[in-house]
N, C-alpha and C positions, 0 to 999 in steps of 0.2 A: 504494500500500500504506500502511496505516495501521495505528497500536498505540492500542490504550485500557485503561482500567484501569476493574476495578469493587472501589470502597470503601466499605464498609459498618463503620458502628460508631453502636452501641447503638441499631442497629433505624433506622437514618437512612441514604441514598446519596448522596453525593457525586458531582452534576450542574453542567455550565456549560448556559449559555443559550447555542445559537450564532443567529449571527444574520449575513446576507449577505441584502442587500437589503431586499424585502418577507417573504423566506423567514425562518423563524425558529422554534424548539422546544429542548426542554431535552434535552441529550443525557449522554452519560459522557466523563470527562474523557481527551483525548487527541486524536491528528489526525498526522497524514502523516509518514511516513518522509523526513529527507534524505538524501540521496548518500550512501552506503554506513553508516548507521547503522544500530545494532541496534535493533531492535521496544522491546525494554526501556528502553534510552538516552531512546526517542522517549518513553516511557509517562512516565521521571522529566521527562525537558525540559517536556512538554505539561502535565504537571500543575502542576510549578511554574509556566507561564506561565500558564496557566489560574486558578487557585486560589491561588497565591503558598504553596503547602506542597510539603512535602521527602516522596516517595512512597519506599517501598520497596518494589520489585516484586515479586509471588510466583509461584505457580502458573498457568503458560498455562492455560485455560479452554474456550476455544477460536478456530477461524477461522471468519470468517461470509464467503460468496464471493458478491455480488450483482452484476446486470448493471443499471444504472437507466433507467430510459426516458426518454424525450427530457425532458416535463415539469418532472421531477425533476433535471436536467444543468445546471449555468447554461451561460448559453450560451459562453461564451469556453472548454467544452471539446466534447471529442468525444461526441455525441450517444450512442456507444452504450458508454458510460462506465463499465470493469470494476472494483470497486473489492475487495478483500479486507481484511478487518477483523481484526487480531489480537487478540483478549482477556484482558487478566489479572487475574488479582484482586493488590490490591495491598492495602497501608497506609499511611499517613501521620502525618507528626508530629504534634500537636497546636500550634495556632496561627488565629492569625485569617485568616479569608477574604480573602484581595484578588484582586480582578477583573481582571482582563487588560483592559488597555488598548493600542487600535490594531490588535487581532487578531481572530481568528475568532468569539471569545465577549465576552459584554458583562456576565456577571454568573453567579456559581457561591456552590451554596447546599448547604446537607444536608437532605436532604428525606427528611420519613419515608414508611417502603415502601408504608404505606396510603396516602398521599398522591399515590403517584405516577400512577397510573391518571387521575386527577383533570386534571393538567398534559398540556400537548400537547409529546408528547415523540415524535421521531425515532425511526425502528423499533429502530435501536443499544440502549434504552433497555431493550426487554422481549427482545431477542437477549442483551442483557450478562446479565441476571437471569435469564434461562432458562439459559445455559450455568453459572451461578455458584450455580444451584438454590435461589435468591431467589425468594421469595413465592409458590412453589407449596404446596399442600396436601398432609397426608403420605400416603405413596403414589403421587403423582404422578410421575411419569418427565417428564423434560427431553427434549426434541427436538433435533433436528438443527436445525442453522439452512443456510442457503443460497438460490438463485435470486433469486426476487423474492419482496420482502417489503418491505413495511410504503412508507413515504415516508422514507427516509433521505438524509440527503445528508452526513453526517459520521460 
């Protein structure tokens, strides 16, 4: 189980690069739950480790529930690998970017929302801004997220 955070401000999202291995894409900031932590806890931890900013969690968004296929699993886990993704929209302070070093991500930037299409970004990326009703056009309805989608692996 994992918590992420979607933050937006002045038309920009706040994305890490993860990277493990050859694999690698820009995703939203956050990542795994420990031993008895709350989803929220994990969203403040991750962002600061991720981004070096102090997040203030808001509104749950939603759950995305994927099953990955073997491809997509590194291999040191179980091939048929269930992951559920928590999502919140958040905020954060104002401050400089610093990168996590030694962990899951190697570089976190503000990327504006037309931009993003453009970057190879983890399915997380258009599941967080579909549930957060980011960069749809008006009238558009938001979808359900679930099963299998996209190549994510964070």
């Amino acid at each position: 189980m994992a918590a992420y955070a979607v933050v937006e401000r002045r038309g920009k999202i706040l994305l890490t690069h993860w990277r493990r291995g050859h694999l690698h894409g820009w995703t939203l900031p956050g990542g795994g739950l420990e031993s008895g932590e709350d989803p929220r806890d994990a969203v403040v931890r991750e962002v600061l480790e991720e981004t070096g900013l102090e997040a203030r969690v808001g509104k749950l968004i939603g759950v995305d529930s994927r099953v990955m296929v073997r491809e997509e699993v590194p291999a040191d886990k179980d091939p048929e690998l269930h992951t559920i993704r928590i999502v919140y929209r958040a905020t954060v302070k104002d401050g400089p970017l610093q990168h996590e070093i030694g962990g899951s991500s190697d570089e976190a930037r503000w990327v504006p929302i037309k931009e993003i299409r453009s970057l190879r970004t983890l399915s997380l990326v258009q599941t967080g801004l579909r549930m957060a009703g980011i960069g749809r056009r008006p009238g558009q309805q938001g979808g359900k997220s679930g099963g299998k989608s996209g190549k994510s692996r964070k």
